[in-house]
C-alpha positions in Angstrom: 119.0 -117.4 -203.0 119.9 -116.1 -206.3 120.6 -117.8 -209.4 123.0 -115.4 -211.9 122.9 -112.2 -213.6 120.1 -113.1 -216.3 117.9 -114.9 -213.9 117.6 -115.4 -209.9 115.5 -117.0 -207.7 114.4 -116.5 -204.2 112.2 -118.1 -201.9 111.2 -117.0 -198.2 109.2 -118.8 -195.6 108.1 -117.7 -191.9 106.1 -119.5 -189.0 104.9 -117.7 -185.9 103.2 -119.7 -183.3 101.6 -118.5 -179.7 102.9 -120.5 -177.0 100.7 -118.6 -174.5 101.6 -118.0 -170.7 102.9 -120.4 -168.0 100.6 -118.8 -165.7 96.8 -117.6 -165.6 96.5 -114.3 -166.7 95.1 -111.5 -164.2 94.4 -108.7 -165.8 93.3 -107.5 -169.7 95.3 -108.4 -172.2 97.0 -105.3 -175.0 97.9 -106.9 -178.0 97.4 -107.2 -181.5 96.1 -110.3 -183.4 95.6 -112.3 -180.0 93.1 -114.5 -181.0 95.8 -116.0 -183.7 97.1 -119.1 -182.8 99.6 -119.8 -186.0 100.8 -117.8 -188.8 102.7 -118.9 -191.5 103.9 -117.9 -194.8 105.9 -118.9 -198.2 106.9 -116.7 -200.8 108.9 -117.9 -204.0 110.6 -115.5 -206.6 111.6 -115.1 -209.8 113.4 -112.4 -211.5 114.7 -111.6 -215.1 117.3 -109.2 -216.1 118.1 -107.6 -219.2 120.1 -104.4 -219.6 118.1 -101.7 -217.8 115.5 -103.6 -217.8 114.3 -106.2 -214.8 110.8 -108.3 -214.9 109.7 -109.8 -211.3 107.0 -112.4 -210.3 106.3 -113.3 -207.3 103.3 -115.7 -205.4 102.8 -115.1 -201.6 100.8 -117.6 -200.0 99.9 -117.1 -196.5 97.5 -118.8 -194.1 96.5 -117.8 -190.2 94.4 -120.0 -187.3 92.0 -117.9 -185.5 90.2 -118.7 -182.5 89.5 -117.9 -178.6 92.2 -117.5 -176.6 92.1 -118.9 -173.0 93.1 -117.7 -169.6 96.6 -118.2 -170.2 96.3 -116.5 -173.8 96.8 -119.7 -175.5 94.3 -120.1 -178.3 91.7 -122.7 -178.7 89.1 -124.0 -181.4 90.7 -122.2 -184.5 89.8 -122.2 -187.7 92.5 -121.7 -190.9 92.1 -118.7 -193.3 94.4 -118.7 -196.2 95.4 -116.0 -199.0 97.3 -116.1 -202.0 98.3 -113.3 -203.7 100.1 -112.8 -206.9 103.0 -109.6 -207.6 104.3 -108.6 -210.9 106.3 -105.8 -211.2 108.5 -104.2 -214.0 111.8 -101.7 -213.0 113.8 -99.9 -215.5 117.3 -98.3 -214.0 118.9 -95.5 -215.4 
């Protein structure tokens, strides 16, 4: 989402969630992060625009549940981590 020329806005948001499997896995499982259960994420934005000239801000806050996954790689007993992170940047076109 944007807001004009002088000023725009943005805002984005994600969820990831492991279903698991319908049946009992038999054999070792290859995959990254598989002991996450949920993922989630939201990230607003603001710019500001003069000339050549653009200031950006943004806060990204994102939060995962670890635990043990199960014979069906669902995962059980998590426990949420969060992070929140903070981005400034400055561009100059020419």
């Amino acid at each position: 989402m944007t807001g004009g020329e002088k000023f725009q806005a943005g805002l984005f948001g994600g969820y990831a969630k492991n279903l698991g499997a319908k049946k009992t896995l038999t054999s070792a499982v290859y995959a990254r992060a598989a002991n996450i259960d949920l993922l989630y994420r939201l990230a607003p934005r603001i710019l500001f625009n003069s000339g050549n000239v653009r200031l950006a801000a943004e806060v990204e806050w994102t939060a995962a549940a670890y635990g043990t996954a199960d014979a069906k790689g669902m995962v059980r007993d998590t426990e949420t981590f969060s992070n929140l992170r903070l981005l400034g940047a400055v561009y100059y076109f020419f």
